[in-house]
N, C-alpha and C positions, 0 to 999 in steps of 0.2 A: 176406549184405547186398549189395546193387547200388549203387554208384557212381552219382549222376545224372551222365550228360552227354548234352552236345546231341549228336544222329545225325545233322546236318545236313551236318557235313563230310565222312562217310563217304555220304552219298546226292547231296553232290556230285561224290564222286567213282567215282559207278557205281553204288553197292550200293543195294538197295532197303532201303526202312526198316525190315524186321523184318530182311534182313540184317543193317543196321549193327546192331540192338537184339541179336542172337544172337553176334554176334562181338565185340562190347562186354562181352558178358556171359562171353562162355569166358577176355576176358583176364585178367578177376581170378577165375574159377572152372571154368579145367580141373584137370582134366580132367572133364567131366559129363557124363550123358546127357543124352538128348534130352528123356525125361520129367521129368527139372530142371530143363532150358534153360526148357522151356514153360511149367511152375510159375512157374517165378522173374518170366519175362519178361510171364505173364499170356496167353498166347499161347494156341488150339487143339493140342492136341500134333500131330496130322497135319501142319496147318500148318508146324510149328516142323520135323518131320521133313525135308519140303520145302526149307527154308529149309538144314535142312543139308546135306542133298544136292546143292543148289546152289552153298555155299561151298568144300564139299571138290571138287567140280565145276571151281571159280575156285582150287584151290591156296591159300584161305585157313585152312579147321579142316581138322585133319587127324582121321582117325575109327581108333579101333581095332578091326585084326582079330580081334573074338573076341565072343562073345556080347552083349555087355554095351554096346558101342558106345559105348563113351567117346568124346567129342569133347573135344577139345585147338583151341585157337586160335595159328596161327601168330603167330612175336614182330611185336610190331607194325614195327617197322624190315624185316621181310622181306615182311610184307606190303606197305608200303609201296612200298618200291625194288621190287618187283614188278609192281607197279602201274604205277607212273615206268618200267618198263623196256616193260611192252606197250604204252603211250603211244607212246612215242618210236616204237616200232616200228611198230602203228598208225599215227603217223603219217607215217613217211618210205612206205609202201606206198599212202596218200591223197594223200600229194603226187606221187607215180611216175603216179598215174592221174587224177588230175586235171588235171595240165599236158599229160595226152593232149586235153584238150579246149578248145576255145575260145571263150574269155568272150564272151558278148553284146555289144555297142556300149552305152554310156550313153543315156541317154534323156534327155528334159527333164521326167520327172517327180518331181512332187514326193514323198520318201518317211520316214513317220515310223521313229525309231529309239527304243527300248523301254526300254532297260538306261544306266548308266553305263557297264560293258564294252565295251557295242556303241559307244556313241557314242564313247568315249575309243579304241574299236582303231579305228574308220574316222577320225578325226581321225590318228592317226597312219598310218593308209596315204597319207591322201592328203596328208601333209608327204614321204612318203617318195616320191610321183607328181611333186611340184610340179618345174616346169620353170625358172623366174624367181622368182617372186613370191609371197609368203607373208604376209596381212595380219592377224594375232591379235586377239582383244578376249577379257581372259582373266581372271577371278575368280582369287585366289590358289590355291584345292586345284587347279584347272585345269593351272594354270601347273606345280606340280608333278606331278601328271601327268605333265603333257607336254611336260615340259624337258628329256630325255633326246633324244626324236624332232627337240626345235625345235634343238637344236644338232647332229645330226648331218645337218642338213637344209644350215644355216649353213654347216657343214664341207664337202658339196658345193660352194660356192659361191653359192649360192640369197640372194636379198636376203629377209632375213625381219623384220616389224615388228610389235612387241608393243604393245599398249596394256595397261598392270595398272593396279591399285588400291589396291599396296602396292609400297612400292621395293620391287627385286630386279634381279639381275645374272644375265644370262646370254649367253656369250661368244659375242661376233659379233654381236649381235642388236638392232636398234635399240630402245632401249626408252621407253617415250612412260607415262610416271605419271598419271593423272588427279587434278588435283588438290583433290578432293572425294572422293577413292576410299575411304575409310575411311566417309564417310554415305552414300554409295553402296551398300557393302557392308553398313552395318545398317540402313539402310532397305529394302534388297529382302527378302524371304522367300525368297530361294533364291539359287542362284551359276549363273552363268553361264559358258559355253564356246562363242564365235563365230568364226567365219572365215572366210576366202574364199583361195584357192588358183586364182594364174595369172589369177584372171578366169572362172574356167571352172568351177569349182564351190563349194558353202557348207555350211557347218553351220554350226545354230545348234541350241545348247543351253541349258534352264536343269532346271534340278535343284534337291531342296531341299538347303534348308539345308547338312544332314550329306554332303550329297552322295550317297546310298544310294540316292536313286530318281529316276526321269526325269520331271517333270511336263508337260513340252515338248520338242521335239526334232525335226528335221528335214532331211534334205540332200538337196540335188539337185543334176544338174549343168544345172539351166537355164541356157542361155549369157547371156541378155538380165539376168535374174535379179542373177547371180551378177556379172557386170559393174557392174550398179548399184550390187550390195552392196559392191564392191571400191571404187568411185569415193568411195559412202559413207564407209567407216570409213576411207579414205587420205586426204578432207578432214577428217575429225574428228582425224585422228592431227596432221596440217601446224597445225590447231586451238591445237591443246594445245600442241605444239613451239614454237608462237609465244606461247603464255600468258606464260610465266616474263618472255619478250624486251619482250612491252606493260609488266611491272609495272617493270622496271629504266630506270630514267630517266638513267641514267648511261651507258647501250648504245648504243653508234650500229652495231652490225654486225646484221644478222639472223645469226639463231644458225645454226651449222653442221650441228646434226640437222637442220632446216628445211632449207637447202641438199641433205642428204642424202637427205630423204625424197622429193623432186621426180624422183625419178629410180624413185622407186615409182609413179608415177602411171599407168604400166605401159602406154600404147598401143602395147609390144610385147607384150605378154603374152599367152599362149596363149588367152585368153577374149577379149580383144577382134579379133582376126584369126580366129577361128571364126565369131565374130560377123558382124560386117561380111559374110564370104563367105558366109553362110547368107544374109541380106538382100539382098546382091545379088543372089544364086541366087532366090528370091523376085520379084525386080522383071524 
């Protein structure tokens, strides 16, 4: 009898799909041969042969010396920390030769992004770049995401300003609540992940619903762009900072976020002095 499971997670992690389906299969039934493996699995046996001689090849089955070629599936914990150990190793030998080389300049074009991965790691590099100014507009799965990156961003120094849709706290971090963010959020068909870093470059995302796929997605470091978009969501943010302050008829102070955020307006920021000197370079 064979165990259904998904082969998904063993083909993300290298093995081709009749491997994961062959090594799936030796953990609950080695020791077997090859002419069971192929039975069982439904497989061409030449095929299935192949398949073995590539595992035992990678240190996963181990095959016995003697006629009969029993194959055994190493424990799954050894296979794995196996795996995790050429990884690591992999990649500290990609990093020794790759930092031999040097990156490209940004460009001002526009470039779509594919994945939630992709989009959520370039959001966190470029918190990890930001120089001053970090402005958010963030769906809640977002924000968890990337609430890790946004506070050790804060922890530099970095002024950094969130707009959500749901309270939530995160230390250092100005936080600006919209407050419609709950019909916000079930009125859209998907969640969003937007921002602008320094003035100097953007992403914007929306994703569905579950967050699994990318329906939209984009970042560039247009300077003129990305400026705009900075100017944008830092008067939406001063917006909202001021909302709560119109409803209270008892206030005579403008509120102290609003004082705080003015200091985001950023005409030092690394996007608006690129700016500027490329235009006047221009003229």
């Amino acid at each position: 009898m064979i165990t259904s499971f998904s082969i998904q997670p063993l083909v993300d992690l290298g093995l081709t799909a009749m491997e994961a389906e062959v090594y799936g299969f030796l953990v609950e039934n080695s020791p077997a041969t090859g002419y069971k493996i192929a039975k069982a699995i439904g497989k061409p046996t030449a095929n299935t042969y192949k398949t073995i001689q590539s595992l035992q090849a990678k240190g996963i089955v181990l095959v016995e010396d003697s006629k009969n070629r029993l194959c055994r599936a190493v424990p799954i914990d050894e296979f794995l920390n196996g795996l995790e150990e050429k990884f690591f190793q992999a990649k500290s030998e990609a990093v020794k030769e790759l930092t031999k080389l040097r990156p490209a300049p940004d460009d001002e074009r526009l470039y779509y992004l594919q994945t939630p991965d992709q989009m959520y790691e370039r959001f966190r590099q470029m918190l990890k770049k930001c120089q001053g100014i970090a402005l958010l507009d963030l769906f809640p799965e977002a924000v968890t995401q990337l609430k890790e990156e946004i506070e050790n961003t804060v922890s530099r120094g970095i002024h950094v300003a969130v707009k959500v849709y749901t309270p939530c706290k995160i230390k250092g971090v100005e936080i600006i609540t919209d407050p419609v963010g709950e019909k916000t959020i079930n009125r859209w068909p998907g969640m969003w992940a937007n921002g602008v870093i320094d003035g100097f470059e953007h992403l914007m995302a929306l994703l569905s619903k579950d967050g699994t796929r990318v329906l939209q997605a984009v970042w560039s470091a247009n300077t003129y762009i990305s400026w705009v978009y900075h100017s944008a969501l830092m008067h939406e943010l001063l917006h909202y900072a001021l909302h709560a302050f119109s409803f209270d008829k008892e206030s005579t102070e403008i509120p102290d976020q609003y004082s705080r955020l003015q200091s985001f307006l950023g005409e030092d920021a690394r996007g608006y002095h690129t700016l500027i000197e490329r235009l006047d370079n221009k003229n």
